[in-house]
N, C-alpha and C positions, 0 to 999 in steps of 0.2 A: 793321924791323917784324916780329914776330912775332901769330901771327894763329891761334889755340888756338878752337875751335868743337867741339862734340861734336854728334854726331848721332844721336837717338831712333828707333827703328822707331816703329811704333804701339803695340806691348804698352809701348813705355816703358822697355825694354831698350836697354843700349846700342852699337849695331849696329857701329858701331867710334869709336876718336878720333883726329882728326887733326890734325897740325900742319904751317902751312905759315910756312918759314922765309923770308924774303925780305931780305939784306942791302939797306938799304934800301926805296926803293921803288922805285927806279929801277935798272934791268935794263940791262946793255951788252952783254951777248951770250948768260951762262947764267943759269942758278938752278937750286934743287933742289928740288922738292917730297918733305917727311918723310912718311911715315905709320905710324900705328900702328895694326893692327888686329884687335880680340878674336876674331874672325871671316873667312873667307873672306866676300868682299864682289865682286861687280860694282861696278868703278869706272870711270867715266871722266871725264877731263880733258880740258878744250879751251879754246883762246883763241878771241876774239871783239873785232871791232873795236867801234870806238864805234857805227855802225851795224846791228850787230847779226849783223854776217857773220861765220861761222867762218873765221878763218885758219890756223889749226895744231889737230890732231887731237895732241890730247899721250899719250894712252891712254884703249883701251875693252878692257877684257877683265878676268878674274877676277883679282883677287889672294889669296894666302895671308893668313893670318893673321901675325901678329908686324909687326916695323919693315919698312919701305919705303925705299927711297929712290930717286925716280924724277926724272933727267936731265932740264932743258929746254932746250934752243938756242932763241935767239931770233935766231941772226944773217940768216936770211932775211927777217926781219922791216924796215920801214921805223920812222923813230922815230915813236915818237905813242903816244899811251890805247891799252890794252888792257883787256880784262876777260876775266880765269881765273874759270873755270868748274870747279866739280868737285862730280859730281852721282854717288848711290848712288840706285838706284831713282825714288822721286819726291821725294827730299831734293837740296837741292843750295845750294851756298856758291856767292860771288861775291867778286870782289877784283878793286881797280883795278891795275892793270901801266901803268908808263910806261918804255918802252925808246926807251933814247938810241944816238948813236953819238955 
């Protein structure tokens, strides 16, 4: 599954673009999240059960500008739904994760 979303500030400029690549949809231990971005940005990533609990803080801090590519483990994870979270400011994507073993 590939999963292409761009994201607007309010002027309607485009704050950065990101791509998150996910062989599959089903996660056995890693994944990568891509990014690409026209702009230094505050990002953060996080997973969340079906319930609504944070389980993994994936990153909160500034990134540069240009391509990303930021490392996930999942292997402390049990199998089951997840949802990746990755929010700039008050924008923010959503995607279902299901990690098996």
């Amino acid at each position: 599954i590939v999963d292409e979303g761009i994201i607007k500030n309010t002027l309607g400029f485009y704050l950065f673009y990101i791509l998150i690549f996910i062989i599959g949809a089903i996660i056995f231990s890693s994944f990568n999240i891509d990014i690409e971005l026209t702009t230094k940005t505050k990002l953060q990533i996080q997973l969340f059960d079906l319930k609504g609990r944070k389980v993994k803080e994936i990153y909160n801090d500034f990134l540069s500008s240009g391509n990303k590519t930021i490392p996930v483990s999942v292997n402390e994870l049990p199998t089951g739904l997840y949802i990746l979270q990755v929010r700039n400011n008050d924008t923010e994507m959503k995607r279902k994760l299901t990690v098996m073993r």
